[in-house]
Structures are given as structure tokens and as C-alpha cells.
KOLVO-65135 format. One record per residue (C-alpha): x, y, z; residue number from 1; residue in three letters. Coordinates in Angstrom, 2 decimals, m for minus. Example, Ala and Ser with C-alpha at 12.3 -4.5 7.8 and 13.67 -1.06 7.14 Angstrom:
2
[site [12.30,m4.50,7.80],1,'ala'],
[site [13.67,m1.06,7.14],2,'ser'],
END
This chain:
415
[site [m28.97,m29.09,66.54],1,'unk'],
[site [m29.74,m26.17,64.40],2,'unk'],
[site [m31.34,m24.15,67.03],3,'unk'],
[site [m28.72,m24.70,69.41],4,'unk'],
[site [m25.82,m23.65,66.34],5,'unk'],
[site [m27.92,m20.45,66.57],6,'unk'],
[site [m28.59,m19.78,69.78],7,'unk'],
[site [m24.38,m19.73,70.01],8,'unk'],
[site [m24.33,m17.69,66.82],9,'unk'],
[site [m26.53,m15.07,68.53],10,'unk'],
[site [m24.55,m14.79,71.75],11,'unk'],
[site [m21.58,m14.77,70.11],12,'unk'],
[site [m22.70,m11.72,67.97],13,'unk'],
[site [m24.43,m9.64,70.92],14,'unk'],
[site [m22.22,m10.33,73.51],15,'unk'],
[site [m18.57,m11.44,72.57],16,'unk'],
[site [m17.70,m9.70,69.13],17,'unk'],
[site [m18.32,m6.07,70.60],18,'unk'],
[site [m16.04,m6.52,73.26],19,'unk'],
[site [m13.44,m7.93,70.65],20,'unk'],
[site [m13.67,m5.51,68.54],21,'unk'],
[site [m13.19,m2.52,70.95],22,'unk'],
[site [m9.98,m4.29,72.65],23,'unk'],
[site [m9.07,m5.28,68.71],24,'unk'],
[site [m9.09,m9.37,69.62],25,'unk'],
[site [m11.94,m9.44,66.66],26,'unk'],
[site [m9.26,m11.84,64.33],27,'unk'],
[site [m8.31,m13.79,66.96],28,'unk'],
[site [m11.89,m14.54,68.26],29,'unk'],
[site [m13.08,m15.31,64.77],30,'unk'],
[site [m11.49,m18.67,64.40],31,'unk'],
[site [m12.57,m19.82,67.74],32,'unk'],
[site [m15.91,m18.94,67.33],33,'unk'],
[site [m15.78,m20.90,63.75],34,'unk'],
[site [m14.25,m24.23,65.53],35,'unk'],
[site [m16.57,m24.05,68.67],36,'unk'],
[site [m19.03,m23.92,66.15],37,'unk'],
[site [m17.86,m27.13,64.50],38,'unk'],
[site [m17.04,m29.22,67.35],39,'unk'],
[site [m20.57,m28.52,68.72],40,'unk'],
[site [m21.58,m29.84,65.20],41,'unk'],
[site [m19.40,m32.80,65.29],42,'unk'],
[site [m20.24,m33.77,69.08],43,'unk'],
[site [m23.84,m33.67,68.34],44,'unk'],
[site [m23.16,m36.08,64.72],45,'unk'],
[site [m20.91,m38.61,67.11],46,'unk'],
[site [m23.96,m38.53,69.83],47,'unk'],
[site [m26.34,m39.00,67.17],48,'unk'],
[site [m24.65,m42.58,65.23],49,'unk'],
[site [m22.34,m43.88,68.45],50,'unk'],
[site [m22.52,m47.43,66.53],51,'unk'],
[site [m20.06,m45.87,63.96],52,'unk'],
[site [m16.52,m45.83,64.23],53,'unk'],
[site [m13.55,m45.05,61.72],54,'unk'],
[site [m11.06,m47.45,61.12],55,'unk'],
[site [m7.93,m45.01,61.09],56,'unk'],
[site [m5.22,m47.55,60.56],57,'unk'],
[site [m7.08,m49.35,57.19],58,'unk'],
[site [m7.29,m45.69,55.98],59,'unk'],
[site [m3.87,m44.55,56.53],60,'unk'],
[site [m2.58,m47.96,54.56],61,'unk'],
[site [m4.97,m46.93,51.48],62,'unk'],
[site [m3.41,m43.67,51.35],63,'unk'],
[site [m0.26,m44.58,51.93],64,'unk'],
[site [m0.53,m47.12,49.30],65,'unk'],
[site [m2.14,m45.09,46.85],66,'unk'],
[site [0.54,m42.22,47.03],67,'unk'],
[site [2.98,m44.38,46.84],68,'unk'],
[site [2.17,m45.71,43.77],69,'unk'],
[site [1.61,m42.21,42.42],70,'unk'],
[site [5.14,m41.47,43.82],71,'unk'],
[site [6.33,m44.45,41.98],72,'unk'],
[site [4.30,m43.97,38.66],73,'unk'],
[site [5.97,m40.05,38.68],74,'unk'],
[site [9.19,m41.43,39.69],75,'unk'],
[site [9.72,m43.60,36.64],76,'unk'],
[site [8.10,m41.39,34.26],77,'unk'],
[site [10.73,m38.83,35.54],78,'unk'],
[site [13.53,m41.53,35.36],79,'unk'],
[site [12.72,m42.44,31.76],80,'unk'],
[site [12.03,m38.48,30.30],81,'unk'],
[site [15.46,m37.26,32.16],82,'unk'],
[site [17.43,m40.55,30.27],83,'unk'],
[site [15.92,m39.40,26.82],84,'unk'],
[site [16.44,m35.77,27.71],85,'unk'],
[site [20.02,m36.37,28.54],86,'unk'],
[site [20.71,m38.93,25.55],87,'unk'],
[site [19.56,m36.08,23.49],88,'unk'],
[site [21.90,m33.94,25.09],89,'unk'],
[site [25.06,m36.12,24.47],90,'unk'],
[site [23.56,m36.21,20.37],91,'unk'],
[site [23.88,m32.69,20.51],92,'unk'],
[site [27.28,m32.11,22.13],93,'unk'],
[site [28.94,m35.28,19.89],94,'unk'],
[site [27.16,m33.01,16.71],95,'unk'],
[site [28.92,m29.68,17.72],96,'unk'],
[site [31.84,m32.02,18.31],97,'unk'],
[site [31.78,m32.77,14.77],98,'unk'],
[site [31.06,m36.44,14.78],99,'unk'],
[site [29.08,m38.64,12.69],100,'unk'],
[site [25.33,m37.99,14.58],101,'unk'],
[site [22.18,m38.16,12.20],102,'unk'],
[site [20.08,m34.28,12.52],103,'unk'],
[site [16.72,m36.05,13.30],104,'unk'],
[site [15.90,m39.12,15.29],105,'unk'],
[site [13.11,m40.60,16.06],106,'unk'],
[site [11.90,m42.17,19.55],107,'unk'],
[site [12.60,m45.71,18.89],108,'unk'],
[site [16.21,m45.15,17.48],109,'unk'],
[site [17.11,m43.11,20.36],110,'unk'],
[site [15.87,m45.88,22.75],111,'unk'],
[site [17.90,m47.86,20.67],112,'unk'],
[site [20.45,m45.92,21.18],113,'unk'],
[site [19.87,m45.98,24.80],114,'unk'],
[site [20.06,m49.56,25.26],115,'unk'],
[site [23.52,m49.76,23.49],116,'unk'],
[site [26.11,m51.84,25.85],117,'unk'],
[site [29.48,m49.98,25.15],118,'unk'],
[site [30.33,m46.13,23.84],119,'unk'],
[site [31.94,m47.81,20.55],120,'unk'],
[site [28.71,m49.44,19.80],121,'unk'],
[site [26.88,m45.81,20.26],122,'unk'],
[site [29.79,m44.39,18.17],123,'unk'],
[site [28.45,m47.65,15.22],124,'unk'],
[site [25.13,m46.92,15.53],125,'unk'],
[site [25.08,m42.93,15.52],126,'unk'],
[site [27.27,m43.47,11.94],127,'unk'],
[site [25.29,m46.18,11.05],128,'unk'],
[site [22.19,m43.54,11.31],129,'unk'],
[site [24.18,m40.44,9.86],130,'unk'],
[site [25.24,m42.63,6.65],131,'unk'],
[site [21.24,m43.28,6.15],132,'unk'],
[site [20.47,m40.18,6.20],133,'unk'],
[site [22.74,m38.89,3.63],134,'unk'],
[site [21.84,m41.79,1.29],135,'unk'],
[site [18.14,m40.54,1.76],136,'unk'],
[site [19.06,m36.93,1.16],137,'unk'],
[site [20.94,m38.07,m1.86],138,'unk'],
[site [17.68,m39.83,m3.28],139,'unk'],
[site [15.88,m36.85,m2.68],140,'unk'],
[site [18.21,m34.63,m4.20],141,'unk'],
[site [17.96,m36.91,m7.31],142,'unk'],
[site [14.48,m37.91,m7.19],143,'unk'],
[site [14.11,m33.75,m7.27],144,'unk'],
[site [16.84,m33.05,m10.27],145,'unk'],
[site [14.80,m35.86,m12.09],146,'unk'],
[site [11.82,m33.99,m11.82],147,'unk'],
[site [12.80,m30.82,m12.83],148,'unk'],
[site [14.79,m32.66,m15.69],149,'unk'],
[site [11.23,m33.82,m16.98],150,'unk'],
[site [9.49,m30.61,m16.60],151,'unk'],
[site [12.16,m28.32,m18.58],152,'unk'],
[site [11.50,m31.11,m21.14],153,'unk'],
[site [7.62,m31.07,m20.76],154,'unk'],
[site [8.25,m27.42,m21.56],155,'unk'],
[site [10.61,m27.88,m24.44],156,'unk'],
[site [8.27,m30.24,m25.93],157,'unk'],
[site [5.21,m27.68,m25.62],158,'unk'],
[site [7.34,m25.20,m27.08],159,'unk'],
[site [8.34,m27.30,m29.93],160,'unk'],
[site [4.93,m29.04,m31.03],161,'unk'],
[site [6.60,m32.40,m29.99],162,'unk'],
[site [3.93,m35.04,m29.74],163,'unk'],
[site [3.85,m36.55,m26.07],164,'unk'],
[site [4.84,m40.08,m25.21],165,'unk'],
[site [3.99,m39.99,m21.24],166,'unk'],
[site [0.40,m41.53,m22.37],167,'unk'],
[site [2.33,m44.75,m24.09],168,'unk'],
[site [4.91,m45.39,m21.10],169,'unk'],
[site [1.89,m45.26,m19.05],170,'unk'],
[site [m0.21,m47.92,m20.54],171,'unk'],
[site [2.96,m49.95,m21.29],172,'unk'],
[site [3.91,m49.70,m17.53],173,'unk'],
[site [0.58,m50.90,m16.53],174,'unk'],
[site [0.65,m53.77,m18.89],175,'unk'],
[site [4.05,m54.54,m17.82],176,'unk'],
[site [3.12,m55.22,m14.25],177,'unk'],
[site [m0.40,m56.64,m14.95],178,'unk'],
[site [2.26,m59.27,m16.86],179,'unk'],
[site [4.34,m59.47,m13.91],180,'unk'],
[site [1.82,m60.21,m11.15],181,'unk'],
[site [m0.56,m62.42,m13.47],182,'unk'],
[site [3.03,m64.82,m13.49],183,'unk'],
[site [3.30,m64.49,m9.95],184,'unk'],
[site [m0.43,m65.94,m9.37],185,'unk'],
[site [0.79,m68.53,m11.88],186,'unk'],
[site [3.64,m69.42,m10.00],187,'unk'],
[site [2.02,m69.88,m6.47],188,'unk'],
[site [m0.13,m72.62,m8.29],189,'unk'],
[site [2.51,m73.85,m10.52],190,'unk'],
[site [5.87,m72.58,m9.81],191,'unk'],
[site [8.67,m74.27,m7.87],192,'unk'],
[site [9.09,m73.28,m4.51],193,'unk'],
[site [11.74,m71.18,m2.92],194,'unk'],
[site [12.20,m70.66,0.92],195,'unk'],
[site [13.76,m67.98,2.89],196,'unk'],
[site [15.09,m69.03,6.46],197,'unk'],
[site [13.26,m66.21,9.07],198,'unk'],
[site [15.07,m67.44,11.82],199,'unk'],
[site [18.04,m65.74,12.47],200,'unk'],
[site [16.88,m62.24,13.51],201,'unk'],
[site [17.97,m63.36,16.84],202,'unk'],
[site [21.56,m63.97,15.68],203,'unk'],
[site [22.05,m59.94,13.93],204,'unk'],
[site [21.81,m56.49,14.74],205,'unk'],
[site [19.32,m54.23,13.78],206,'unk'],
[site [21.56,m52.77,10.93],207,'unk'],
[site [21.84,m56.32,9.32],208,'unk'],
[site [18.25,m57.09,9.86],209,'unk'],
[site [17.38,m53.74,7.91],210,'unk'],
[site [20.42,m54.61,5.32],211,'unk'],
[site [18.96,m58.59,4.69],212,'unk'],
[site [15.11,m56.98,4.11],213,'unk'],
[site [16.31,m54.75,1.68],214,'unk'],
[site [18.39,m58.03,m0.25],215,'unk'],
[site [15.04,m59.49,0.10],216,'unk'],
[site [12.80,m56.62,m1.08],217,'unk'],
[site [15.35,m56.76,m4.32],218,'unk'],
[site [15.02,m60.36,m5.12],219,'unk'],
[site [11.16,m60.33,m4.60],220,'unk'],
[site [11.32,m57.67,m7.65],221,'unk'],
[site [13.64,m59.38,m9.37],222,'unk'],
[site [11.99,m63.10,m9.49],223,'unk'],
[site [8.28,m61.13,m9.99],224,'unk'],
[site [10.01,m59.60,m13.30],225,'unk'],
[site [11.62,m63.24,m14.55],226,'unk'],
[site [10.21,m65.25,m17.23],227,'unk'],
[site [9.40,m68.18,m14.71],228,'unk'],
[site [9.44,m66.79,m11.23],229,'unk'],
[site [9.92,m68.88,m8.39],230,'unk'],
[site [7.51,m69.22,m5.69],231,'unk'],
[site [8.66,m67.50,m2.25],232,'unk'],
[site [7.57,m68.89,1.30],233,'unk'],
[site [8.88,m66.78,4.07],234,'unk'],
[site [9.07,m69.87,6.92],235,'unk'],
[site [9.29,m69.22,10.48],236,'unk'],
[site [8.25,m65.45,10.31],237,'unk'],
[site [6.89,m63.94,13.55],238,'unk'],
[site [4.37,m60.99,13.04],239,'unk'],
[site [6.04,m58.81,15.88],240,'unk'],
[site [9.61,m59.58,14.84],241,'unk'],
[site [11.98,m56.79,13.20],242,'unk'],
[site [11.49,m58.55,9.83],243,'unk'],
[site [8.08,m57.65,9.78],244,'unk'],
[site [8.44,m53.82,10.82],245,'unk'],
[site [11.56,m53.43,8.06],246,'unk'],
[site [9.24,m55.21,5.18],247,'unk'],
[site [6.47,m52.56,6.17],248,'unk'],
[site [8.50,m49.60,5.72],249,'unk'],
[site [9.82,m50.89,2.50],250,'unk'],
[site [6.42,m52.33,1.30],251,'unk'],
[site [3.93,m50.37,3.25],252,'unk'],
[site [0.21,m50.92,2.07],253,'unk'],
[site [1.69,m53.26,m0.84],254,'unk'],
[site [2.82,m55.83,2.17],255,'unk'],
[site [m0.67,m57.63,2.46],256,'unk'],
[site [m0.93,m57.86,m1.23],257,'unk'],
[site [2.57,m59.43,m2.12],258,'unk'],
[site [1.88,m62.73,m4.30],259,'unk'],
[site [4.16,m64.95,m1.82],260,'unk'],
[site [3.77,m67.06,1.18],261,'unk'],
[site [4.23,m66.10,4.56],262,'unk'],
[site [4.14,m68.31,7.50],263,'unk'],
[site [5.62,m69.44,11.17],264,'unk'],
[site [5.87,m72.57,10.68],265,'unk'],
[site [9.05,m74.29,9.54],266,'unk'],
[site [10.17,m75.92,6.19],267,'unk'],
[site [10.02,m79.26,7.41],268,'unk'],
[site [6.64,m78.99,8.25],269,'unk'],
[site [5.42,m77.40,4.92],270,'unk'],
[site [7.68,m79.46,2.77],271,'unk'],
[site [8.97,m83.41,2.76],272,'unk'],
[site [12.58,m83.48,4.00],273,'unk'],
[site [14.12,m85.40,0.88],274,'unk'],
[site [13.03,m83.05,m1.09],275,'unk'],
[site [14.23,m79.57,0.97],276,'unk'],
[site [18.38,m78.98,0.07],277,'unk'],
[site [19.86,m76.06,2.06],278,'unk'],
[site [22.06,m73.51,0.61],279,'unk'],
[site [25.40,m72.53,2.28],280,'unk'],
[site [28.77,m71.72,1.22],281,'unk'],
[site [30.15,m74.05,4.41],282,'unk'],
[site [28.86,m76.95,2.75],283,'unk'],
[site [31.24,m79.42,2.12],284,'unk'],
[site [29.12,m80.64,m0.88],285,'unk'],
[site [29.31,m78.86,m4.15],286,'unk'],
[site [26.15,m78.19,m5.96],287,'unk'],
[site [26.84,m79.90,m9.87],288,'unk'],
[site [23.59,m79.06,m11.34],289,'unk'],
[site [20.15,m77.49,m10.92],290,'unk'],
[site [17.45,m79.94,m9.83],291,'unk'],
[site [14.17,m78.75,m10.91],292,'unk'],
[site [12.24,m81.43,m8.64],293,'unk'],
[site [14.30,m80.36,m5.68],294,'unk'],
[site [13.44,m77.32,m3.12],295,'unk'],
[site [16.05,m74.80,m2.04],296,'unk'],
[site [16.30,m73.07,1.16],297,'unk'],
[site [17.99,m69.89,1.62],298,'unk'],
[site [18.86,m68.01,5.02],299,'unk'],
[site [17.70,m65.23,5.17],300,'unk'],
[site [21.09,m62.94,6.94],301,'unk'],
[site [23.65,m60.75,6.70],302,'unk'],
[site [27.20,m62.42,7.73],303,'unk'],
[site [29.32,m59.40,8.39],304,'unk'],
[site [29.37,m60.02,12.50],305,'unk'],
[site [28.04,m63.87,11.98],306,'unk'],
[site [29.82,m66.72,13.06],307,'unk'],
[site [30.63,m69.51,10.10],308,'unk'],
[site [28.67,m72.51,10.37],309,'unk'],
[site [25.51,m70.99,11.67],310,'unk'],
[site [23.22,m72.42,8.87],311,'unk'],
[site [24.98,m75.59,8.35],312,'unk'],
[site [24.48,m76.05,11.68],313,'unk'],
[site [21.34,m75.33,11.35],314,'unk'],
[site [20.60,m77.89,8.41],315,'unk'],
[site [22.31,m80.93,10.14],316,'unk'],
[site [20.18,m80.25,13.07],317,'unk'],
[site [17.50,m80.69,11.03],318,'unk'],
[site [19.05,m83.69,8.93],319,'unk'],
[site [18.49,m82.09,5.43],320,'unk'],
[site [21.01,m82.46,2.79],321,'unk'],
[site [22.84,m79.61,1.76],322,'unk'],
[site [25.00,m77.65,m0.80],323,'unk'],
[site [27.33,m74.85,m2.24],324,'unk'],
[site [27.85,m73.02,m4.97],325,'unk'],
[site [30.97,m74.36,m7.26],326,'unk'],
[site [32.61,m71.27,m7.01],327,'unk'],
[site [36.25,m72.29,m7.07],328,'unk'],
[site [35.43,m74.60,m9.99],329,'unk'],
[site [34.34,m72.13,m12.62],330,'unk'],
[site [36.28,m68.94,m11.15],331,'unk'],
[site [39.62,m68.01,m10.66],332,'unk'],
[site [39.01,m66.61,m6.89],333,'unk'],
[site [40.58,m63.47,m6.12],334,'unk'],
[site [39.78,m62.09,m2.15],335,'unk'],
[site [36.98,m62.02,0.11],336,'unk'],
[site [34.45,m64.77,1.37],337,'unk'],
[site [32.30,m66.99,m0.49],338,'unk'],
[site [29.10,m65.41,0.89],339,'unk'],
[site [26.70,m63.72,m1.35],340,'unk'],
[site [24.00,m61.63,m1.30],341,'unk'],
[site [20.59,m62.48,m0.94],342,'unk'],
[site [19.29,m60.62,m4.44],343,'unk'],
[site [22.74,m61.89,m6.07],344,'unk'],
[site [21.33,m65.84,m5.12],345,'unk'],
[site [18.42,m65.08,m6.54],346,'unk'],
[site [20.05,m63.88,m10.14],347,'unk'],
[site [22.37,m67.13,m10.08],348,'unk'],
[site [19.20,m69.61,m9.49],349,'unk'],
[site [16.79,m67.99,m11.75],350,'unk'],
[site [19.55,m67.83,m14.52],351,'unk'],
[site [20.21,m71.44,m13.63],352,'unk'],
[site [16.56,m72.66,m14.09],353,'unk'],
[site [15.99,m70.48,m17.14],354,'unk'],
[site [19.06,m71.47,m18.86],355,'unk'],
[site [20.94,m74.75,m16.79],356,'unk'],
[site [24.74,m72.38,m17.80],357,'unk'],
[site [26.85,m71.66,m14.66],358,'unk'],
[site [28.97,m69.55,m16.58],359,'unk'],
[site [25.52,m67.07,m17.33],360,'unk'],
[site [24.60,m67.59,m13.81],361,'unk'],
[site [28.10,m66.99,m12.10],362,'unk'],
[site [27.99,m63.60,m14.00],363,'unk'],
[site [26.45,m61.75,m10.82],364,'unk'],
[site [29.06,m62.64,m8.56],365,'unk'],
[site [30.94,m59.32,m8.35],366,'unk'],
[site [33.47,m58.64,m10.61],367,'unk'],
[site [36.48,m58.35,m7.17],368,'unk'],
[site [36.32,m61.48,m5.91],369,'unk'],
[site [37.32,m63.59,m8.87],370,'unk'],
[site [40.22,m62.83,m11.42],371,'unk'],
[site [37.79,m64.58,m14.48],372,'unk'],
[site [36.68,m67.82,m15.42],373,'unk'],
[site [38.06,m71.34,m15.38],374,'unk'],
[site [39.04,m72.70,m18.77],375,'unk'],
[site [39.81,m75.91,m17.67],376,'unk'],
[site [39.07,m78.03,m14.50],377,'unk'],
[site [41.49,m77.29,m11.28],378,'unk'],
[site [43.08,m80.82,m11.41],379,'unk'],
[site [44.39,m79.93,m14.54],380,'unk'],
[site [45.50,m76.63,m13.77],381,'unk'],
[site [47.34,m77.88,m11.08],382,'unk'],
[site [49.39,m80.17,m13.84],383,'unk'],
[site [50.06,m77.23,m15.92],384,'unk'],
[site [51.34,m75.32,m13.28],385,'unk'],
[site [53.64,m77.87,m11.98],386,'unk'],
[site [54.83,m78.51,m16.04],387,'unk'],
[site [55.53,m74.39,m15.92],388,'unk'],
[site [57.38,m74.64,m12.76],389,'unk'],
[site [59.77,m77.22,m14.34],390,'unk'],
[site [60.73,m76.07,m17.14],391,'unk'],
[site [61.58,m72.86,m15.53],392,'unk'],
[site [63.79,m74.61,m13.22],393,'unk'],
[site [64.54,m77.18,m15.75],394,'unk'],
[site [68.62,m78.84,m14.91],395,'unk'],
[site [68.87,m77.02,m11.27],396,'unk'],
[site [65.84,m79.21,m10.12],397,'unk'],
[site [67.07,m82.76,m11.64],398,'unk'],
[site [70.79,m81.66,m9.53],399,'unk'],
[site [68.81,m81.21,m6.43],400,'unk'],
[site [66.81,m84.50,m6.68],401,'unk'],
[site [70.94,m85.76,m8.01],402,'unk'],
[site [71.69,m84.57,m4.53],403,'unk'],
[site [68.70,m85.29,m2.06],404,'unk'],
[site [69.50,m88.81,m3.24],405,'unk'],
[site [73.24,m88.95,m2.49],406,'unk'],
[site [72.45,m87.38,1.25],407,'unk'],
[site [70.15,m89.90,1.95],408,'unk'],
[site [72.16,m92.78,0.80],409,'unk'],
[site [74.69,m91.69,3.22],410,'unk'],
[site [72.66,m91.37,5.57],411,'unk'],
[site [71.29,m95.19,4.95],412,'unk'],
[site [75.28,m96.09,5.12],413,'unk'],
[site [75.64,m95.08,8.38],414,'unk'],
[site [73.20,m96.38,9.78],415,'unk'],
END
């Protein structure tokens, strides 16, 4: 085969390419010479294996099935960088608009943001985002007046000989919360359980999920500072649920050292059922005292957008016993619901157990929703106010009863 490709290479050179090149046909004759070349090449390759065939239609289905998933792969790609691209475009039009939009945003709050159903809820979120922002530049702001606040004094003190405390609020610090955490151990063998419901992410938004771990972030620091701390299981918590992310952006490395209990199972599993009581301001049972033996549950949401009822639903589904705060029987209620926050529960029963005084523990209800405290029981409030009521009417109200009577006497006569 190779002497025979030469053989044509030779007469193509002596013979054919100086005629072509004195009639100027030398770039036209070049690319037949080039594909006699190659069929002669292929003819003697076919002649050689005859056996050997190619399957054309198998190899036109792999490569149309191979682009076509490249087309698709591209495709989507494509799809899902021109939706961000163009949701980042509408941020930046509703900024120069002069609406509520937050200056930075991150990938997973602008798929968020994305996956909004309605323009009002967009319009929520977006303010919802701006407002956090601010709050965090605030801090900052602070955080950085703070610090140059304690430098000018650093410097004042040099200045002045002053002798420097920073070493003492150090070690006392560090004392303080080797204190707080050896209690915490102590109460995790000792201490009296308290659980916190994880199973209503399902039931809020991402905004109330974020607002609920920050209640709960507050009353972990709160109980860890108390006398007698309670002992916190987090029941039915999921690893990959949006409790977990919020609690590691509050927590962060701290998370896997926090001196609670955290697991997926339920309460009724961990704990006996007679001795589990839930807490819920749609209880029809009032709560008269603090049981000591007893363990309370606690859901763990927000009820801005929540329907009433959820967790007592919840509780009779699972046939535990349940109960509410007596709110109306030691305040004088003013406006707004009877829900509380999670942090403001937590002051009310750790006051209780310390001390066993509703009037102490009733103190962290905010100061708008009630008017001030009950002197006397409601029954005979009632009385008083019905004693007020005549004696301001005094005479007129004994003529009216003088002449409700004659009416229906007449009425009987006719008859």
C-alpha cells in the first residue's frame, strides 16, 4: 500500500502539477490529488478487514443522545443563571425606585426570593431583608462607638496613672461562666427537664423560623445564667431542617458544645405521658401552681401568621394533659393576645420554680398588655362592679324594675 501511495505521489508530481501550474489549475488540483490519495488509502483498509462493518444507525443514536444531553445540561444552566440575573435586575430597579431592598444578598436569599408565590410576598421579604440589615449596621455602628469609647479611656487612664481593672473583669468573667456551665452539667444529671416542640417549622415562614431561634438562643442564656437551670431537650429536631442552619449562625462552633439535649425523636418517647403537661394559651385549663415532679413542653413558634389551636391540637392528638398561664386571674388585661414569647416563658417558669410567686413571675409579661395586677379574685370584682353600678343609678333603676313589673303583669292579664 505504501509503494503504490507513492508511485501516485510521483506521477502526480512529474506529470500532472506542471501542467497545472502553467494553465494556473495548481489549487484546484491540489485537493483532488489529496482525496484520491485517501480513498486509495481507505479502499485498500476496507479490502484488507472486509469482516468489519460500522454500525451507522447505533452511532448516530449515541451522538444524538449525548448532545442532547449537553444541549439540555446548557439549557438549564442558562435557564437558571438568566432567572438570577434578571431577579437581580428587578432588586436593582425596585432600589433606584426607592423601595425597601437590602444592598447585599446572598445566593440562597435571592433563590428565596425567587421562589416567592405573589409580588406582595417579594415586597415582605425584600423589607423583611432591608430591616436586618439596618439592625446589623446599627450593631456595628455601636459595637464600633463602644470600642473607641474604651480606647479614649484606655488612654485617659495611661495618661492619668489610673490602675487598670480589664485584668479583674477578665478573671471574674471566666469564673462567671466556668459557674454557669459547671450548673448546666449539673442540671443534665439532676435538673428537671424542659422540652421545646421542633415540629412546627413546617407550619412558618422563614422570617418566624429565624425570629423563634433567636427566642430560643435568649432563653438558653437565660436558664444557663439561673440559680437552678432547667434542663433543655430539643425533641423532634431534624439535622437538615431550618432550625438547625438558624442555631448555627447564631451559635456557630459553640453549637456542638451546648450543655442540652438534642434529638428526633418525640416527647412521648423520651418521657412517660402522665408526667409530660403541654403549654398553650388555648388551653381551657388554667395552670394553679408549679409542679416540680411534672415536665413542661413548650412549642417552639412564632404565632404572628399561625392559626389558633395548632398546639392544642397537637397535645390532644397525643392525649397529654395540658395548661395555660392564669393570666386574666392576676392581671388586669389590657390589648393584644395571650401569646408570649419563647425567652419571656422561660423568665415566668424559672421565677416560678425559684420562688413558687406568680406575681414575681408575671413581671415579664410586657408592661402593654395588662393595665396592673389583680387585687382581688375576678368573681369578686365582678360584685363590686355591679355594687358601683347601683349606686350610681341608685332610685332610676328600682323605677325601671317598678315598671318592667307592671308591663308584664299586663301582659299576664291579657292573656
Amino acid at each position: 500500500m505504501q509503494s503504490a501511495n507513492v508511485l501516485l505521489k510521483k506521477i502526480i508530481r512529474s506529470s500532472v502539477l506542471p501542467f497545472a501550474a502553467q494553465y494556473g489549475m495548481k489549487k484546484d488540483l491540489f485537493p483532488l490529488s489529496r482525496t484520491l490519495s485517501l480513498s486509495f488509502c481507505l479502499k485498500q483498509d476496507n479490502s484488507c478487514n472486509p469482516s468489519e462493518k460500522l454500525d451507522l444507525d447505533a452511532w448516530k443514536k449515541v451522538m444524538r443522545s449525548g448532545l442532547q444531553d449537553e444541549v439540555s445540561g446548557t439549557v438549564s444552566e442558562h435557564k437558571e443563571l438568566s432567572s438570577s440575573a434578571a431577579a437581580r435586575e428587578v432588586l436593582e430597579m425596585w432600589r433606584l425606585a426607592g423601595r425597601s431592598v437590602p444592598e447585599s444578598i446572598s445566593e440562597e436569599q435571592l433563590k428565596t426570593f425567587m421562589e416567592c408565590p405573589s409580588k406582595s410576598a417579594k415586597k415582605k421579604y425584600l423589607k423583611y431583608l432591608h430591616l436586618k440589615e439596618l439592625h446589623k449596621k446599627n450593631d456595628k455602628r455601636k459595637m464600633d462607638e463602644k470600642r473607641e469609647r474604651r480606647l479614649e479611656a484606655e488612654e485617659q487612664a495611661s495618661k492619668t496613672d489610673e490602675p487598670k481593672r480589664n485584668s479583674f473583669i477578665c478573671l471574674w468573667a471566666n469564673c462567671m461562666d466556668r459557674t454557669y456551665g459547671w450548673r448546666a452539667a449539673q442540671s443534665m444529671i439532676f435538673g428537671q427537664p424542659l422540652v421545646f416542640d421542633m415540629s412546627y417549622e413546617k407550619d412558618m415562614s422563614v422570617r418566624e423560623v429565624a425570629d423563634t431561634v433567636r427566642q430560643i438562643v435568649l432563653s438558653e442564656g437565660c436558664n444557663r445564667r439561673s440559680v437552678d437551670p432547667f434542663h433543655i431537650h430539643f425533641c423532634n429536631f431534624k439535622g437538615d431542617s431550618l432550625y438547625h442552619k438558624e442555631f448555627i449562625k447564631h451559635y456557630r462552633e459553640a453549637w456542638g458544645k451546648l450543655l442540652i439535649t438534642v434529638t428526633d425523636q418525640c416527647y412521648t418517647d423520651v418521657f412517660p405521658k402522665h408526667k409530660l403537661i403541654y403549654l398553650t394559651a388555648d388551653s381551657p385549663k388554667v395552670m394553679k401552681t408549679f409542679d416540680h415532679n411534672k415536665i413542661y413542653i413548650v412549642g417552639s413558634m412564632v404565632d404572628r401568621s399561625i392559626k389558633t389551636g395548632v398546639s392544642l391540637a397537637r397535645a390532644k392528638r397525643l392525649g397529654l394533659e395540658t395548661a395555660a398561664l392564669p393570666l386574666e386571674k392576676y392581671l388586669l388585661w389590657n390589648t393584644g393576645g395571650k401569646n408570649l414569647t419563647l425567652d419571656q416563658m422561660m423568665h415566668i417558669l424559672l421565677t416560678l420554680k425559684d420562688t413558687g410567686d406568680w406575681k414575681k413571675a408575671l413581671e415579664f409579661v410586657p408592661k402593654r398588655k395588662y393595665c396592673g395586677f389583680v387585687s382581688k379574685p375576678v368573681h369578686e370584682l365582678k360584685k363590686t362592679l355591679n355594687l358601683i353600678n347601683t349606686l350610681k343609678l341608685g332610685k332610676r333603676q328600682e323605677e325601671v324594675r317598678k315598671q318592667f313589673a307592671k308591663n308584664y303583669s299586663k301582659k299576664l292579664t291579657q292573656k
